[in-house]
LUMLUMLO-67962 format. One record per residue (C-alpha): z, y, x. Coordinates in steps of 0.1 Angstrom, whole numbers, padded with zeros to 4 digits, always signed. Layout:
% residues N
ZYX/...
END
This chain:
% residues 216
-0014+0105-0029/+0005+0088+0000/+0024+0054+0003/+0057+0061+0016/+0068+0038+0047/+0103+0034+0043/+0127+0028+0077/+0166+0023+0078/+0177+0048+0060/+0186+0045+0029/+0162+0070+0011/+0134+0075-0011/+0108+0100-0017/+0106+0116-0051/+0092+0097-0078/+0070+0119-0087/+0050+0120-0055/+0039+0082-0060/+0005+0064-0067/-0013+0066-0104/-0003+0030-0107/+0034+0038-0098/+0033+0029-0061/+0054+0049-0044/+0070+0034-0013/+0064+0000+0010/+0092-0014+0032/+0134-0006+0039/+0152-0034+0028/+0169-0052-0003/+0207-0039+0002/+0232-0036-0023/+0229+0004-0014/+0192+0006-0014/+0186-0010-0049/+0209+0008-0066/+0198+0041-0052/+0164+0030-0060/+0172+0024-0097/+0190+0056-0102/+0155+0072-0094/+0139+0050-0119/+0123+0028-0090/+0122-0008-0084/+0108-0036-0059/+0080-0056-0075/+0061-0078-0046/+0048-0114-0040/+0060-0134-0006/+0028-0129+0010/+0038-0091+0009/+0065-0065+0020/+0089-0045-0001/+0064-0026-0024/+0090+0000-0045/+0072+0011-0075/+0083+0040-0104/+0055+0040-0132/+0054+0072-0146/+0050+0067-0183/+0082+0041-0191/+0078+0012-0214/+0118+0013-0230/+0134+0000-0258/+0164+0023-0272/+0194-0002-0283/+0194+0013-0318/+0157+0005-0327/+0155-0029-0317/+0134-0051-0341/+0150-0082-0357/+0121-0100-0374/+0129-0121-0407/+0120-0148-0390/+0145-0145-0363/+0173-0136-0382/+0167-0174-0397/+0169-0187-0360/+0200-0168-0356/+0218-0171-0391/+0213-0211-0381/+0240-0202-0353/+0226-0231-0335/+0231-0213-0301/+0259-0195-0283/+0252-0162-0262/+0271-0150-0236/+0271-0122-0213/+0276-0128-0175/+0289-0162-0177/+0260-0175-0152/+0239-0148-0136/+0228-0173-0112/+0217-0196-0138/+0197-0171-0157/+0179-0158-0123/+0176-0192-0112/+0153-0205-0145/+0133-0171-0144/+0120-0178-0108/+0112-0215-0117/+0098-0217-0150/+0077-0188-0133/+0063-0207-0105/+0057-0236-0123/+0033-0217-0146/+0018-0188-0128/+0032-0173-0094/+0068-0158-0098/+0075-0123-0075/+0114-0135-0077/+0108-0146-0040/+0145-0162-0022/+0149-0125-0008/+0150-0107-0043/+0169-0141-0057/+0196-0135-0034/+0201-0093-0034/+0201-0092-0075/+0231-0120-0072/+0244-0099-0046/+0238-0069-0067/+0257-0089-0095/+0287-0096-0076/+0292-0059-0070/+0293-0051-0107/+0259-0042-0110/+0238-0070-0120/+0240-0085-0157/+0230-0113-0176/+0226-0132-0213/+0230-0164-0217/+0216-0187-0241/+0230-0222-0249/+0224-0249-0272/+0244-0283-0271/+0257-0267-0236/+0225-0266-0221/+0212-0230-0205/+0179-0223-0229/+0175-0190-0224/+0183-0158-0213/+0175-0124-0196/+0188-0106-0166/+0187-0068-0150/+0205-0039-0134/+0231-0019-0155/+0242+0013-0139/+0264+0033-0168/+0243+0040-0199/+0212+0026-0186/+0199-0011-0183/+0169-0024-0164/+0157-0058-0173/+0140-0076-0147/+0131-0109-0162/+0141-0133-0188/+0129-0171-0195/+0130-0194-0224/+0132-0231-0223/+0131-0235-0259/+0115-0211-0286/+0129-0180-0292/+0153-0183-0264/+0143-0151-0249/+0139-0130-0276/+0178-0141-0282/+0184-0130-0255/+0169-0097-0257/+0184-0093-0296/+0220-0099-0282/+0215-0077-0251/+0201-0047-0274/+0234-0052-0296/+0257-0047-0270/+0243-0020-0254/+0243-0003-0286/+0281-0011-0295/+0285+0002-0257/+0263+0031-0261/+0235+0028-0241/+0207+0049-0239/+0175+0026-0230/+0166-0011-0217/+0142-0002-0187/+0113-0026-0195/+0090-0010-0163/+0060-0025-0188/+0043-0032-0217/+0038-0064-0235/+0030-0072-0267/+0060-0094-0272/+0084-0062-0259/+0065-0039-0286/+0072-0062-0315/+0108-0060-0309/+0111-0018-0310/+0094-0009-0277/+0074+0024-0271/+0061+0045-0247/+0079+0079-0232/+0066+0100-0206/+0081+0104-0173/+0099+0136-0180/+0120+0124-0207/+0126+0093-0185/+0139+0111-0162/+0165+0131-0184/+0175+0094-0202/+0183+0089-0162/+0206+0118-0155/+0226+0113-0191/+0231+0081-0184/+0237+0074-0146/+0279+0076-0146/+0303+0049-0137/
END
């Protein structure tokens, strides 16, 4: 199958006509309009500085739904210590901030300046959202993503301490839940993601999780 060159306008092809590996498009631009559309389709940029806009929509979905998020024993220790303090959107910029860094000081992080910039952009429109974690008042952890209606897409989270992520993540799930949301988006699979309630759906049921919960 082709990779689609995207121009000016502010389209995509349909997800369905991308790569095996999810590939679908290459190019357009990082606007506020472009992302969203893009994430109402179930598509998202992934791509290094040394590359363009690559747009990719895996076909089968690595989720979690809110309601079967996995609290471990363990963790509810961490949390019953109430030794941090979680927010939601208090610092967006802080949260994106630590997931580029801590990334490139360890392996290579695709949150290049350009995607740094749009998802805070994103965020001021309504769009982006984030967890924070703190402890003593400093920011230890936290994730960040895309909500549009019922539907959340993480994009990255970071943890300066341990458990600061998965925190994050516990807290997130909760409030989607109390707010009814259908899935957290989590494009792929790690072990880490599994342990806390995440499975595998195929691209059709994707897709219908998309048009229940795509409303504002």
């Amino acid at each position: 199958m082709a990779v689609y060159r995207l121009d000016e306008r502010i389209i995509f092809p349909l997800p369905e006509l991308g790569e095996e590996d999810g590939l679908l498009a290459v190019g357009g631009d990082l606007s506020i309009e472009r992302l969203v559309l893009a994430y109402e389709n179930g598509i998202f940029p992934w791509y290094s500085d040394d590359e363009p806009i690559l747009w990719w929509c895996p076909k089968r979905r690595f989720i979690i739904k809110p309601k079967n998020m996995k609290t471990s024993k363990s963790m509810r220790r961490v949390l019953n210590k109430k030794e941090f303090e979680v927010t939601f959107n208090r610092n967006f910029e802080g949260v994106i901030t630590n997931c580029k860094e801590l990334r490139e000081n360890k392996e290579g992080t695709w949150i290049t300046e350009e995607m740094k910039e749009a998802y805070i952009n994103l965020f001021n429109k309504g769009f982006g959202f984030s967890v924070e974690v703190t402890k003593n008042g400093e920011l230890v952890g936290g994730v960040y993503g895309v909500k549009l209606g019922k539907c959340f897409f993480g994009e990255s989270m970071f943890s300066k301490v341990p458990n600061g992520s998965k925190i994050a993540l516990i807290y997130l799930g909760k409030k989607l839940e109390e707010e009814g949301a259908l899935f957290i988006d989590c494009q792929f699979h790690t072990k880490h993601l599994e342990s806390m309630g995440g499975e595998y759906i195929e691209w059709e049921e994707f897709k219908k999780l998309l048009s229940e919960g795509i409303e504002y």
